[in-house]
N, C-alpha and C positions, 0 to 999 in steps of 0.2 A: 803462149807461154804456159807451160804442164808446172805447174805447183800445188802439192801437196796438202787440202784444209782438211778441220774438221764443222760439219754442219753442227751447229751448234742452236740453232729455232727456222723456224719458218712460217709467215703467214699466207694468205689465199694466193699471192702470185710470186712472192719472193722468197729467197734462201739465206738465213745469215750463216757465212761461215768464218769459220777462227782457222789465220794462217801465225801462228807463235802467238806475238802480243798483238796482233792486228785483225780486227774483227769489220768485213764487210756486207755490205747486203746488195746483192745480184736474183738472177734470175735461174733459173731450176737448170732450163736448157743448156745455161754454158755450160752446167757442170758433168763431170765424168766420174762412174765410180772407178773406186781403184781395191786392190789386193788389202787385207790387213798388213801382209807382209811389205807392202810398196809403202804405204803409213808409215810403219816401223822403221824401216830405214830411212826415211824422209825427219823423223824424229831424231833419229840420232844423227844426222847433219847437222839439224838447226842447233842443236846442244854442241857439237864442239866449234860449227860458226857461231854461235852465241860466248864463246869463251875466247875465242880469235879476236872477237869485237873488243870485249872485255880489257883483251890484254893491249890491243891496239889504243883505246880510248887513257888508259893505265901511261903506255908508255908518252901518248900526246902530253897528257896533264903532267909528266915531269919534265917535260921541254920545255912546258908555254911558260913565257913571260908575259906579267899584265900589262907592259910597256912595250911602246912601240916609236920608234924615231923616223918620221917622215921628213925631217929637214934635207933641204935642198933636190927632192923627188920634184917630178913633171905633176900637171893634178892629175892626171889619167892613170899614173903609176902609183900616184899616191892612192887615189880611189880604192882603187884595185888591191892594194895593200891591207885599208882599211875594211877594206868589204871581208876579205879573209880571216884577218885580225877579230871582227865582231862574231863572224860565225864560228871560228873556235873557241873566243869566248865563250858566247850561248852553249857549245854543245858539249862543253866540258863546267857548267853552271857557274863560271866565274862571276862572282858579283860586280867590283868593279875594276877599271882599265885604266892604263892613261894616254894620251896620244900624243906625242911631243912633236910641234909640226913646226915651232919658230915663232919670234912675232915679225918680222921682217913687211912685206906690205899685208900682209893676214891673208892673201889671198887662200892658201891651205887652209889655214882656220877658219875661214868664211866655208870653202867647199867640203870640210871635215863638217862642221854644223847642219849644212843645209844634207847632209847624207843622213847623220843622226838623227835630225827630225824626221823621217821618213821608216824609220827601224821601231815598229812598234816594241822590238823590247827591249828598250831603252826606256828606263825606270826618267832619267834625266841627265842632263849634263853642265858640268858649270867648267871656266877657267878655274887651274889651281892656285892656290895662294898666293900674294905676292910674294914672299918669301922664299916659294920653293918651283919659280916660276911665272907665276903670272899667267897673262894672254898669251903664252906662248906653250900652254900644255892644257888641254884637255880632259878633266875627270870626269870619264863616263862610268854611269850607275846601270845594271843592269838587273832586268826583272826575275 
């Protein structure tokens, strides 16, 4: 894959180079020089895909809701659901969520738990108040 860095250090065997915000360290031989002009244009890609990104993450975060209703899903579907539900959380920095999955035999709430334990960033999680719920909704805290 031809991608565009800039060498940015190097010690006695290795190269570090910076591709936008991302900075690796490899070895001398993989690398190819290229044009300043192939650079240049390779810069102003990443600048209007970094604005694409921008505006995609923009229009996510006016969609998302921090609720999600699992009742009466399969657990496989539900899973599935949740797993998606966490990662748009995380990548648009939503603190916290809620997961309304029923209390019926808890089975969802049992396999909603045992997934959250497993998500290191997940700050915590507790059942919501009796009041506005109980064991039947999940408030997850996120890091």
């Amino acid at each position: 894959q031809l991608t565009i860095g800039e060498v940015t250090g190097l010690d006695s065997k290795d190269v570090y180079v910076t591709f936008g915000t991302i900075s690796v360290k490899t070895s001398l031989n993989k690398l190819e020089k290229v044009s300043c002009e192939d650079f240049a244009h390779q810069l102003k890609m990443n600048k209007s895909s970094t604005k694409r990104s921008s505006l995609d993450l923009t229009e996510k975060l006016k969609k998302f809701k921090p609720n999600i209703d699992l009742r009466g899903m399969r657990a496989n579907d539900a899973l599935a659901s949740i797993q998606h539900f966490i990662d748009d959380a995380l990548l648009l920095t939503v603190p916290e969520v809620r997961i309304l999955h029923g209390k019926g035999d808890g089975i969802l709430r049992r396999l909603i738990h045992e997934y959250l334990r497993t998500v290191t960033e997940v700050k915590q999680f507790n059942d919501e108040s009796p009041e506005r719920g109980g064991n039947g909704i999940t408030v997850v805290s996120l890091k």
